[in-house]
C-alpha positions in Angstrom: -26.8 17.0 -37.1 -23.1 17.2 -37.6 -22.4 17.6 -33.7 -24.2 14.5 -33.0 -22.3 12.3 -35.5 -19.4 13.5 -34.2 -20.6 12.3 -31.1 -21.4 9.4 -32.2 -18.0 8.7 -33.7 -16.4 9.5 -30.5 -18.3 7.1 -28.7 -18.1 4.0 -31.0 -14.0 4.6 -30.3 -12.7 1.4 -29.0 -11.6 2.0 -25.0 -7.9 0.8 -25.8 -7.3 3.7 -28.4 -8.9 5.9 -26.4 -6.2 4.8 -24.3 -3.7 4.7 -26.2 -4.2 8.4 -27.0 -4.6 9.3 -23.5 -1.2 7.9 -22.9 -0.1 10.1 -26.1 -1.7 13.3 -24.8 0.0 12.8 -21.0 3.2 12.3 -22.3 3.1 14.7 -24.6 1.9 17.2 -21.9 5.0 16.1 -19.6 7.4 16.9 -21.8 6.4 19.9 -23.2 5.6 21.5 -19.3 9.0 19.9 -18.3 10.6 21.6 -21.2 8.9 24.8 -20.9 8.7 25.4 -17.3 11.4 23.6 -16.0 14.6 23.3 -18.5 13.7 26.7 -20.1 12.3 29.1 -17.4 14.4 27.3 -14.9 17.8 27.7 -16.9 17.1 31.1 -17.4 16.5 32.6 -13.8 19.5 32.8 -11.7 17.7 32.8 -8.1 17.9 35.5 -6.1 19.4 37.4 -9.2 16.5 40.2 -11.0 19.5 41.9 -12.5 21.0 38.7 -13.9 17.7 37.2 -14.5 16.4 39.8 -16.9 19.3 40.1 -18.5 19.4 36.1 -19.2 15.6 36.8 -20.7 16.0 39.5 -23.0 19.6 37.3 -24.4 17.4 34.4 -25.4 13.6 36.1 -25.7 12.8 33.6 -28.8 14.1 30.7 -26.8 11.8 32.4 -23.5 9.0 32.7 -26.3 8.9 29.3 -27.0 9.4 27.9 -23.4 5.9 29.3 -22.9 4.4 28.4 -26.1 5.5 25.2 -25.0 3.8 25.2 -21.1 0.5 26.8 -23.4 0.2 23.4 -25.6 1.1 21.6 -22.3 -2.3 22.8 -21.2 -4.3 22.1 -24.1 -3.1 18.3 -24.3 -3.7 17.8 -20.7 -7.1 19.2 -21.0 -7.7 16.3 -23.4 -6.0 13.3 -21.6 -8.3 14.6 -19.1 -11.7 14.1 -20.8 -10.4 10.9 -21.9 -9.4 9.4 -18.6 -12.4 10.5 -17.1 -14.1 8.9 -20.6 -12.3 5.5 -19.9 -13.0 5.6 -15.6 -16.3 6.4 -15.8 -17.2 2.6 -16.4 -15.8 1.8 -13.4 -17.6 4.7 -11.2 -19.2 7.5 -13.0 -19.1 10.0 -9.9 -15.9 9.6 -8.7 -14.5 9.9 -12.3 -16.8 13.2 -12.4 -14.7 14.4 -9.4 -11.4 13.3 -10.9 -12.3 15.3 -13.6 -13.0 18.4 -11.9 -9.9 18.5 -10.0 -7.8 18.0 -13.0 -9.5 20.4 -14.6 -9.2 23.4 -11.7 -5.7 22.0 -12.2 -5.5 22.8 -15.9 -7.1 26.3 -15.2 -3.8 26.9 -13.1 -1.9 25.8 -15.6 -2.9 28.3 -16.9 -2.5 31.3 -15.0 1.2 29.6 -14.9 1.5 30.6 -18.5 0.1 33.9 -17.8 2.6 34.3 -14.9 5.4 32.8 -17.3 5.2 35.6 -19.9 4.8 38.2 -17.6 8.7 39.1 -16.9 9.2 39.3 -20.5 6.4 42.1 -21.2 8.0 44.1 -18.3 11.4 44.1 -19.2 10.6 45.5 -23.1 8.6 48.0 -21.4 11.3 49.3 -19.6 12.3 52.2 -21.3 8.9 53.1 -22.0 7.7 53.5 -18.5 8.9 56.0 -16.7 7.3 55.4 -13.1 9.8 52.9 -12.9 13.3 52.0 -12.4 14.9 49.3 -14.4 16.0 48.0 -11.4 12.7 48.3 -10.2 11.2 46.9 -13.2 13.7 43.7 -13.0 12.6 43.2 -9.5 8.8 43.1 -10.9 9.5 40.7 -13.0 11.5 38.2 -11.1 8.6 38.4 -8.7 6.5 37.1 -11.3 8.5 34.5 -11.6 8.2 33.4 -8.4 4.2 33.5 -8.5 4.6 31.2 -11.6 6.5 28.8 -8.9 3.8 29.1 -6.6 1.1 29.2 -8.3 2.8 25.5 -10.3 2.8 24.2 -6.2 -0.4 24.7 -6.3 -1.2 23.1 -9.7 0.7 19.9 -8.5 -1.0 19.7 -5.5 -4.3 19.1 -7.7 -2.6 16.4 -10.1 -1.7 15.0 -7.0 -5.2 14.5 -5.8 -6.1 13.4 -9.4 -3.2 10.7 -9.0 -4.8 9.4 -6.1 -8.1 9.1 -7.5 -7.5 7.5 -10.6 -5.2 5.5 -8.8 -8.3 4.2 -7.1 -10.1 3.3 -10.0 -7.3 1.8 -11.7 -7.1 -0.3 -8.4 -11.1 -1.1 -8.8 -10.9 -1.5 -12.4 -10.9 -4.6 -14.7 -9.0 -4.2 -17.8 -6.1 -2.4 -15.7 -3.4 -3.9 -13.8 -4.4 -3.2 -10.0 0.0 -2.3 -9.4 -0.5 0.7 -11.9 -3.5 2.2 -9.5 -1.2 1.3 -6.5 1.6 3.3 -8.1 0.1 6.2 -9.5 -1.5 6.6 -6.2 1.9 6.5 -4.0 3.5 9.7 -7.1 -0.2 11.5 -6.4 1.0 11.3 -2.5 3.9 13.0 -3.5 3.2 15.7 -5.5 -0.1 16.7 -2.7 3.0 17.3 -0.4 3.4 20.7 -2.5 0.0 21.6 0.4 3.6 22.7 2.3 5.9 24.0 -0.4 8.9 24.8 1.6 8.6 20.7 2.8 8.4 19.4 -0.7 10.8 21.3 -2.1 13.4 20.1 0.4 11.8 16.4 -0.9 11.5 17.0 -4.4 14.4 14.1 -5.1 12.2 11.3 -3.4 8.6 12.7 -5.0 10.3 13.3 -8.5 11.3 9.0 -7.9 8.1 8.2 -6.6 6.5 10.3 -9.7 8.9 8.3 -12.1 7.5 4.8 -10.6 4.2 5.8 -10.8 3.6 7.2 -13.6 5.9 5.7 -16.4 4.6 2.3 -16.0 1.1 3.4 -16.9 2.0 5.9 -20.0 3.7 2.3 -21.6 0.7 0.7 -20.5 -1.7 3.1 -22.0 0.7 3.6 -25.3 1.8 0.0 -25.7 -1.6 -2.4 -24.4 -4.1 0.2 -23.6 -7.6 -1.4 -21.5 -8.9 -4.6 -22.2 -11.8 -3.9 -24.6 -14.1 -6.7 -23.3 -13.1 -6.5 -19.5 -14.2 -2.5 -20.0 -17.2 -2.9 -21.9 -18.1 -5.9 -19.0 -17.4 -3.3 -16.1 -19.7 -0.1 -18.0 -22.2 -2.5 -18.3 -22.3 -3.7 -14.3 -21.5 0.3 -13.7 -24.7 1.6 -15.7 -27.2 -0.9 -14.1 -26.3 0.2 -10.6 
């Protein structure tokens, strides 16, 4: 009984604060991943360098701690902005929101594994003079190659937001309670970040993705946070969805 009014609660939500909340949750996620994974993990690890690398780890462990307690909460509130978009697009086509859905959330599940991969250095480097099969040279090398699956396996996670860009794109594009530009645009950053299919290639164009990212997707987050959809234009479009 308690489930179902919950439900129910859920679902008498107005569309533009469902909205609005999804544009909380995916910026929220962006700046905790960005923080995590990029300014923490990526300020620590000197390329190249296992020696230096694990020695910059250990120096600032609480700092490394937190960096992937960050990318962990990064997954949990793009899990939700998830549910939520696919709530909001399913009144414009239910199956191709479905799909949107499931890519974003195989994307999540690497997200993930990301996290996984992101604590891993740390839990070899204090084992180090425990285990005696290894060098701590050898043991440094382990874990900056576990750093580098955390890079690759984050390709690959981009590659699916990029295929979720270009589908929501499209229904933002179909829709009527969104501005047709903002499907348009997030659809050119999804583009962009499905160039990660060829690493070595989008790394070399990361400037011109990160720009197309930055027009795509910061327009809608201030759409969603500051107008959200237009209640009676989405209620309008579920109803013309759910009698075809």
């Amino acid at each position: 009984m308690g489930t179902t009014v919950v439900t129910q609660a859920i679902a008498e939500v107005s569309p533009r604060f469902k909205a609005r909340i999804a544009g909380v949750c995916e910026f929220l996620e962006g700046l905790t991943s960005a923080w995590g994974q990029v300014l923490v993990l990526g300020g620590l690890v000197v390329a190249g360098d296992a020696a230096a690398t694990a020695r910059n780890i250990m120096a600032h462990e609480l700092l490394f701690r937190l960096g992937f307690a960050s990318c962990l909460i990064a997954v949990l509130f793009h899990i939700a902005w998830a549910f939520l978009f696919y709530d909001l697009f399913q009144a414009v086509n239910r199956k191709l929101s479905a799909v949107a859905a499931a890519v974003i959330l195989v994307g999540c599940a690497i997200q993930a594994v990301t996290c996984l991969l992101y604590l891993a250095p740390l839990l070899f480097l204090r084992t180090a003079d425990s285990v005696s099969a290894f060098t701590t040279a050898q043991l440094q090398q382990l874990a900056l190659r576990f750093v580098d699956l955390n890079g690759q396996a984050f390709d690959l996670y981009l590659v699916f937001f990029g295929f979720w860009c270009i589908l929501i794109g499209y229904l933002i594009f179909r829709s009527r309670f969104m501005p047709r530009i903002l499907g348009v645009l997030l659809a050119i950053s999804g583009l962009g970040w499905a160039m990660f299919l060829a690493p070595p290639f989008a790394h070399h164009m990361f400037p011109y993705i990160a720009a197309a990212s930055a027009v795509g997707e910061i327009p809608l987050q201030l759409w969603l946070l500051v107008f959200g959809v237009n209640n009676q234009r989405w209620h309008e479009q579920a109803r013309i969805s759910m009698a075809h």
